[in-house]
C-alpha positions in Angstrom: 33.4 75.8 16.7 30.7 74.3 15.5 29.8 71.5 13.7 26.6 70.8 11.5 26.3 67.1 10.5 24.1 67.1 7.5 23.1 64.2 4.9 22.7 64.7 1.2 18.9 63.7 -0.7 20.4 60.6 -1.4 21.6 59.8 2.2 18.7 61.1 3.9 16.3 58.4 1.2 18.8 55.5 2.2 18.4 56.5 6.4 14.9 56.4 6.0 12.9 53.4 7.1 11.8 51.5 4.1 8.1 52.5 2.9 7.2 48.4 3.5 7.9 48.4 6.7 6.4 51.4 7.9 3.2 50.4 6.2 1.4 47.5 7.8 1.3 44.2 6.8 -1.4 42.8 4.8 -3.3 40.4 6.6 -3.2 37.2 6.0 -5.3 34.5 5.5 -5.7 30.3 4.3 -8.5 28.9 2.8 -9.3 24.6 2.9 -11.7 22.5 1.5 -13.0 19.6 0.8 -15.3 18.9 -2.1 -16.5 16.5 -4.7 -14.4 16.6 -7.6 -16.0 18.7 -10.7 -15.4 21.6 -13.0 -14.4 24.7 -11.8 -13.6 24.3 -8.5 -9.9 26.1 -8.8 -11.6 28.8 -10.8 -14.6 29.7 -8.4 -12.0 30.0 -5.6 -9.5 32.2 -7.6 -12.3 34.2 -9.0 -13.8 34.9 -5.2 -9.9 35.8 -4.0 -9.6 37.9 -7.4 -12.9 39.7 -6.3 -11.9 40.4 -3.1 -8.2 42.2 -4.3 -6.5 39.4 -2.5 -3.0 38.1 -3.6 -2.7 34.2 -3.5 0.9 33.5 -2.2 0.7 29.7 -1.9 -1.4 26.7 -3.6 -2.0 22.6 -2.8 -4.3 20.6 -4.0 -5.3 17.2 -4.2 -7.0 15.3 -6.5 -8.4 12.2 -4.5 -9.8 10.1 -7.5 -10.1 6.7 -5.6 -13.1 9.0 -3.5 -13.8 11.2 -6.5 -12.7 14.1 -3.7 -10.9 17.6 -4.0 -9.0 18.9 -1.2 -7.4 22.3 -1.3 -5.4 25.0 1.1 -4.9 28.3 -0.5 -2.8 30.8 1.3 -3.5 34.5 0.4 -3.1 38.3 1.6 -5.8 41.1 1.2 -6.0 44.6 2.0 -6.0 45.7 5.6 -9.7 46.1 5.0 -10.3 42.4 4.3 -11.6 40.6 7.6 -12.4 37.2 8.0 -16.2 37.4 8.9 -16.3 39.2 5.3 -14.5 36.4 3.7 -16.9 33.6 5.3 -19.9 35.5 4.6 -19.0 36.2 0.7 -17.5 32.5 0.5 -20.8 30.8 1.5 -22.9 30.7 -1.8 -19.6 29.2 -3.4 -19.1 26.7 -1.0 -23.0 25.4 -1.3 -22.6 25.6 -4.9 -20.1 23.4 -5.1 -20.7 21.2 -1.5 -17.7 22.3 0.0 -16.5 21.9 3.6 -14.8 24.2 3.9 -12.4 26.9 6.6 -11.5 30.4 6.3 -9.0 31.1 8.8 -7.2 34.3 9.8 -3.6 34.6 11.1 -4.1 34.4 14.7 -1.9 31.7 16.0 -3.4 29.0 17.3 -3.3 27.8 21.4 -1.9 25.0 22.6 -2.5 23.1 25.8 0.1 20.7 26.3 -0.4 17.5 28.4 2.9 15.7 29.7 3.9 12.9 32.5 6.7 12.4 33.4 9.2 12.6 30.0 10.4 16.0 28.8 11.7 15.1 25.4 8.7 16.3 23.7 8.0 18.8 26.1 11.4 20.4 25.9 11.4 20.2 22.0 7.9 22.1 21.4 9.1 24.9 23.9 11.9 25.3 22.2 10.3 25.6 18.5 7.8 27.8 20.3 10.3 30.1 22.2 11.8 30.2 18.5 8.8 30.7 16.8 8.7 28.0 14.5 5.9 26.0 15.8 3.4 27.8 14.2 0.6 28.1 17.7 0.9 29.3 21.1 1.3 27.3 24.2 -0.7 28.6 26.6 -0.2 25.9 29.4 1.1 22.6 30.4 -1.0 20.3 32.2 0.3 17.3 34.4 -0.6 14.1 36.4 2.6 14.3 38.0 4.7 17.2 39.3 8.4 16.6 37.4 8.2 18.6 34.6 7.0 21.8 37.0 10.6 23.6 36.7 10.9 23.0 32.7 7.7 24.7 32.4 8.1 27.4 34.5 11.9 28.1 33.4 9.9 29.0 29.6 7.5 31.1 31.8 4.5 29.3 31.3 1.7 28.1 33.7 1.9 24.4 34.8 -1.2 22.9 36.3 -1.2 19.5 38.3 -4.1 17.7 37.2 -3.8 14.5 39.2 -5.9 11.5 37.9 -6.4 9.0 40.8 -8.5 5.6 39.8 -11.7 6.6 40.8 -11.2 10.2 39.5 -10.7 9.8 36.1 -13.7 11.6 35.5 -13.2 14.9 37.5 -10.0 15.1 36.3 -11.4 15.1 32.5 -13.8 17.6 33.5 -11.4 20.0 34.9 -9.1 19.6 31.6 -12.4 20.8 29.8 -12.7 23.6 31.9 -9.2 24.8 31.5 -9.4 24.3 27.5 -12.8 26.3 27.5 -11.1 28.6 30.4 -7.8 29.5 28.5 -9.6 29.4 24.9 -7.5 26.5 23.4 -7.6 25.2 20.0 -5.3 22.4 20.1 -4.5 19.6 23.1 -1.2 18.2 22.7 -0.3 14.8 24.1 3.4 15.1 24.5 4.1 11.5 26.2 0.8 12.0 28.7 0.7 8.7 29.9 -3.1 8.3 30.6 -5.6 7.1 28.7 -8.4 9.4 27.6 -12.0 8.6 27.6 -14.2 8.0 24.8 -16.2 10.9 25.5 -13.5 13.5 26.6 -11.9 12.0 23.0 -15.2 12.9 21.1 -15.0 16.1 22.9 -11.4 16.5 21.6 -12.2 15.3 18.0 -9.7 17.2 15.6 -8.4 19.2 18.2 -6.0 17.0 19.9 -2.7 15.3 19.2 -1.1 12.4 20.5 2.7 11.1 19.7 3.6 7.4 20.3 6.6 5.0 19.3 5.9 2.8 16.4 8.6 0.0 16.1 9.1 -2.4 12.9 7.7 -4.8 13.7 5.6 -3.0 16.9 6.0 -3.4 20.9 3.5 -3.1 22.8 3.2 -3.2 26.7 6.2 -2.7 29.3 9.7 -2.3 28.2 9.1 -2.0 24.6 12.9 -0.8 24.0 13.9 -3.9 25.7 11.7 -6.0 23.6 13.2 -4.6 20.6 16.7 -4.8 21.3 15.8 -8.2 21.9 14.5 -9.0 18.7 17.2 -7.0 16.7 14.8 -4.3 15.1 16.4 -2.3 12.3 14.0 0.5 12.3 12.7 3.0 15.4 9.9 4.8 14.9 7.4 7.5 16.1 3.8 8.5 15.1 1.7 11.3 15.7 -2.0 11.2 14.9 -5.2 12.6 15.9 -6.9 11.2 19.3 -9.8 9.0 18.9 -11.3 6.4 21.1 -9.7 4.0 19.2 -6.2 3.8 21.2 -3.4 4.8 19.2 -5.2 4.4 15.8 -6.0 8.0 15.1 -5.9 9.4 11.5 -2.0 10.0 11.2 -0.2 13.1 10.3 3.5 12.3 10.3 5.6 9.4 11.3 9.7 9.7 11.7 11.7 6.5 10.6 15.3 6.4 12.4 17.9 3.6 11.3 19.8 1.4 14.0 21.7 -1.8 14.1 23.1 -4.6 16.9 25.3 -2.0 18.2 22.2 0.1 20.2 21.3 -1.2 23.4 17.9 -0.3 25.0 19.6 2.8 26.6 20.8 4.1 22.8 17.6 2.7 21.5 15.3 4.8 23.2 17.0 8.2 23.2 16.8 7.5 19.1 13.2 6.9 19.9 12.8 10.0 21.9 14.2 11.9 19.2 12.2 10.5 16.6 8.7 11.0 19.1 10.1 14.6 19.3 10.5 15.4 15.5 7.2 13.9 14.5 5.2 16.0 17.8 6.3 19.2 16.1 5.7 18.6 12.5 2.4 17.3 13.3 1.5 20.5 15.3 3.0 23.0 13.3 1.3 21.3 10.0 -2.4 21.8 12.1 -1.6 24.9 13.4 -0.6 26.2 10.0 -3.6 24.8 8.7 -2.1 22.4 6.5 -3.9 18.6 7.6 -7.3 17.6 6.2 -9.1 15.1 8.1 -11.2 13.1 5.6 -12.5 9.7 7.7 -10.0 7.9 9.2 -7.1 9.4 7.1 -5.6 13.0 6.1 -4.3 14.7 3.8 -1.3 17.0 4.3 0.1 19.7 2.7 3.6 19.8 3.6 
């Protein structure tokens, strides 16, 4: 006997694959800028994206009028014909019109290069937001003075270069960090507790394309022990910042800080796995923000669009 296993019109509709996800996706695409503040600015860009038959599905902007500035991030999908050297080319005369500086950028995730010591917390934290792919780039490497972190690397399958920096090597080892951000096309250098300090030309080489993370007590430690120093003053607050790298140490335009709470019952030990964990949360909001193309550098500040 046999048996013929059919489905009726309305089964056969409901076992098909949905018409949206056989199709492509629409590509996608975010617009910032930064602009003098005057009439018309929200229009010309809606206008362009109208133009162009793109949908806008997310809007910031900000009004700076203590600088008389507009900044902006539009977010937008177009048809599968849209490209981004078609966008920046037909964006061009409305960006002189109205002085903009101004990106068009595609959704090609970003590559990251990330620079460690010898602490993992940060480390461990971006690859797993990575692995889960909610840190908005791609690491592409890790890059180390020291040899520790080899196995945490490799276990998430990445390459882990050992890029020692003796005293009177500083500068080779700069050089050969150049080469491998030029080598492996990275956008973003992330300094996830690298314990060295860069130079002021490998830092202007760097400019907007590299992220450091560092504790930030109320009030601040600075030098050896700094957990130690704030246990013995009684601090109330432990803290983390992340900022863009500048020559200026640890004065970079900021992108996020993380406040955590503590009282007389934390130790140094207890204090500075609360500061780990606030060093870690502020790293990945800072990077997925600038890989998502949502920080503005404007001088010595930002402006984010969370």
């Amino acid at each position: 006997m046999t048996v013929v296993d059919t489905l009726s019109p309305t089964a056969q509709q409901a076992a098909a694959p949905a018409e949206s996800t056989v199709r492509a996706a629409s590509p996608q695409f975010v617009l910032t800028l930064t602009c003098p503040d005057q009439v018309g600015i929200v229009h010309a860009v809606t206008e362009f994206l109208l133009a162009h038959g793109a949908n806008i599905t997310e809007h910031q902007q900000f009004d700076d009028p203590a600088h008389g500035l507009v900044h902006l991030r539009t977010a937008f999908t177009g048809s599968r014909e849209l490209t981004l050297g078609t966008l920046e080319e037909d964006f061009a005369p409305v960006a002189e019109r109205f002085g903009m500086r101004h990106h068009i950028h595609d959704q090609t995730p970003p590559r990251l290069l990330v620079m460690v010591s010898r602490s993992g917390h940060c480390l461990n934290d971006l690859i797993f937001r990575w692995r889960a792919g909610g840190l908005g780039g791609e690491i592409a490497l890790v890059v180390s003075n020291h040899e520790e972190l080899r196995p945490m690397a490799e276990a998430a399958g990445l390459p882990y270069i050992h890029l020692p920096v003796a005293p009177a090597g500083k500068e080779e080892a700069e050089r050969q960090l150049l080469a491998l951000v030029e080598e492996h096309d990275i956008d973003l250098v992330v300094l996830a507790r690298y314990m060295q300090i860069l130079s002021d030309d490998l830092c202007r080489a760097l400019a907007g394309r590299a992220i450091n993370i560092h504790h930030s007590f109320l009030p601040g430690f600075k030098g050896a022990r700094p957990y130690h120093q704030a246990y013995e003053r009684g601090v109330k607050l432990v803290g983390a910042t992340a900022h863009y790298v500048t020559a200026d140490l640890d004065e970079g335009p900021i992108i996020e800080q993380e406040v955590i709470r503590v009282d007389h019952t934390h130790g140094p030990r207890a204090l500075s796995t609360v500061g780990q964990d606030a060093e870690a949360l502020a790293l990945s909001r800072a990077v997925r923000w600038h890989c998502e193309h949502r920080v503005l550098l404007e001088g010595s500040s930002t402006v984010v669009f969370r």
